[in-house]
N, C-alpha and C positions, 0 to 999 in steps of 0.2 A: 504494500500500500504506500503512495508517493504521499509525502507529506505537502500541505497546502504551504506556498512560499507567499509570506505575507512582509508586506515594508515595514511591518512595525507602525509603534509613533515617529510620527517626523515633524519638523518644526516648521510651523505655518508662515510664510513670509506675509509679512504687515502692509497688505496694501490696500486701496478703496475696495469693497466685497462692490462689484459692477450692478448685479441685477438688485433690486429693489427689493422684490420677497426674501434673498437670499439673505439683505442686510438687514432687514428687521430680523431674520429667525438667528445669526450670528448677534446681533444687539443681546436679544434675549437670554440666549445661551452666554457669553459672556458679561453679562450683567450678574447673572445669579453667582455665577464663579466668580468674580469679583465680588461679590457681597461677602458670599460664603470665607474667601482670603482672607477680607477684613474682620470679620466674626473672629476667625482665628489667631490676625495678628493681634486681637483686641483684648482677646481671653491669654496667648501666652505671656502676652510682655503687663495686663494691666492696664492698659492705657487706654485714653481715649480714639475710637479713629471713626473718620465721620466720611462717607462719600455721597457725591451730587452727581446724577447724571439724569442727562435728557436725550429720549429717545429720536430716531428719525423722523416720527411724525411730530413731536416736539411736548410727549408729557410728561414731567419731570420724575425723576425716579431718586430716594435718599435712603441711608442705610447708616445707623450712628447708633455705638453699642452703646449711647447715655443717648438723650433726644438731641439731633441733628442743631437747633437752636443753640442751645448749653456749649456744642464740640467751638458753633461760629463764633458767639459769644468771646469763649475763652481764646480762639485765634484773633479776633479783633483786639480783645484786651491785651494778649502776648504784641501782638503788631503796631498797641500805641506804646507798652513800655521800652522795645525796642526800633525806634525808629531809622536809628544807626542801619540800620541791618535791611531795614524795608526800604530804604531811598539808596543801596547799591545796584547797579543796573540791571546784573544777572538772580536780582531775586525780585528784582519790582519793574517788567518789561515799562509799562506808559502809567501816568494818573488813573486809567480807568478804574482799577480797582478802589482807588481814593474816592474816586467822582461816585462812584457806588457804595461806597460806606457811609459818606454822607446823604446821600440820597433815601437809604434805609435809615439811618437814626432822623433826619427832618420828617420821614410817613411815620416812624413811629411817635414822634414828637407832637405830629397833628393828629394823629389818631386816640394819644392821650388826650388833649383837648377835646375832640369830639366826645368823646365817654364823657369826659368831666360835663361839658354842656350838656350832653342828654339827661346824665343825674342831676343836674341843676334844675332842668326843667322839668321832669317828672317830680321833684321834690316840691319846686313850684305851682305845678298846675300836674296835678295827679290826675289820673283819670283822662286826660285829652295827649289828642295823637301830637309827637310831634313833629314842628313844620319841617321842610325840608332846607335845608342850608345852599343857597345859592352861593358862597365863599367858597364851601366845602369843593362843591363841584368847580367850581377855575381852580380851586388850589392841587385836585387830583388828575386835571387835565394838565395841569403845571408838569409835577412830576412824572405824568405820562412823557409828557414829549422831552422833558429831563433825559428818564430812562431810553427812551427811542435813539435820543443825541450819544448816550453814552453806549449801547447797543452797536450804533453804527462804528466808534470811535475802535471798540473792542474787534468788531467785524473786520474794520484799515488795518487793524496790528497785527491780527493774525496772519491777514491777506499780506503785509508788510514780510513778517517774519518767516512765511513760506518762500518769497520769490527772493529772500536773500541767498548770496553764496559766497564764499571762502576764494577770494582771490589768489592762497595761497595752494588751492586745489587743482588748477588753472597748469596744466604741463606745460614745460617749455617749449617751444615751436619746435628746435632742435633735437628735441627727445625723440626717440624713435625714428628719427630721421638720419642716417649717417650717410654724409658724402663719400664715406668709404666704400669699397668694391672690397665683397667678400670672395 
């Protein structure tokens, strides 16, 4: 009896998956493996470790052995007492991410405000509905287009950071070239 010749595991080269069904059913499949790693590295070492990702069709997916909020939190707080460290170039690519942490503590900043007004006015006038905030809506259509500005800004750096290249990768013209007769 001939034994079945099989390749084994072999290592996947990392490139775009082409067809569309092909790449959501790799998303999926790699997603859960990546959850699953983190769970792991989360339980051997202790630690907290938090991952964010968003699918092709674009619904967001998070995995945080404490709650995903708590893991941002504590990176935010590490990234204001070390500032030193976040405005080096190879750990802090552009602002964007700046322009985004601000953007997040100003909503949740109005969104404090909002609660406090609503308990103001239900304390006020219990029993009636209440009105709707024309402020509220320019102020949320504000940080919409905030977020849409910094959205595109993040979209240039990436787009930036792919079409770069290493002039020092660039072969000499003479290389491979010898005027010599072998």
């Amino acid at each position: 009896m001939e034994r079945k010749v099989c390749r084994g595991r072999q290592k996947i080269e990392m490139k775009l998956v082409e067809s569309k069904e092909a790449r959501y059913v790799t998303f999926s499949k790699r997603k859960q493996s990546l959850f699953r790693q983190a769970n792991e590295l989360s339980t051997s070492t202790g630690k907290d470790v938090g991952v964010l990702l968003v699918s092709p069709s674009g619904k967001p997916y998070s995995y945080g052995s404490t709650s995903i909020e708590n893991i941002i939190d504590k990176f935010l707080v590490w990234e204001l007492n070390n500032p030193q460290v976040v405005d080096q170039p190879d750990v802090r690519k552009s602002y964007v991410f700046q322009a985004f942490n601000d953007l997040c503590n100003e909503s949740q900043v109005l969104n404090k405000e909002e609660e406090s007004k609503k308990r103001r006015y239900r304390v006020l006038y219990p029993g009636s509905e209440i009105p709707p905030d024309k402020n509220r809506l320019e102020q949320l259509i504000a940080l919409k287009l905030r977020l849409d500005k910094i959205k595109k800004e993040a979209k240039n750096n990436i787009l930036a950071e792919r079409s770069k290249f290493d002039l020092n990768v660039v072969s000499d013209p003479d290389e491979g070239e010898s005027s010599e007769t072998h």
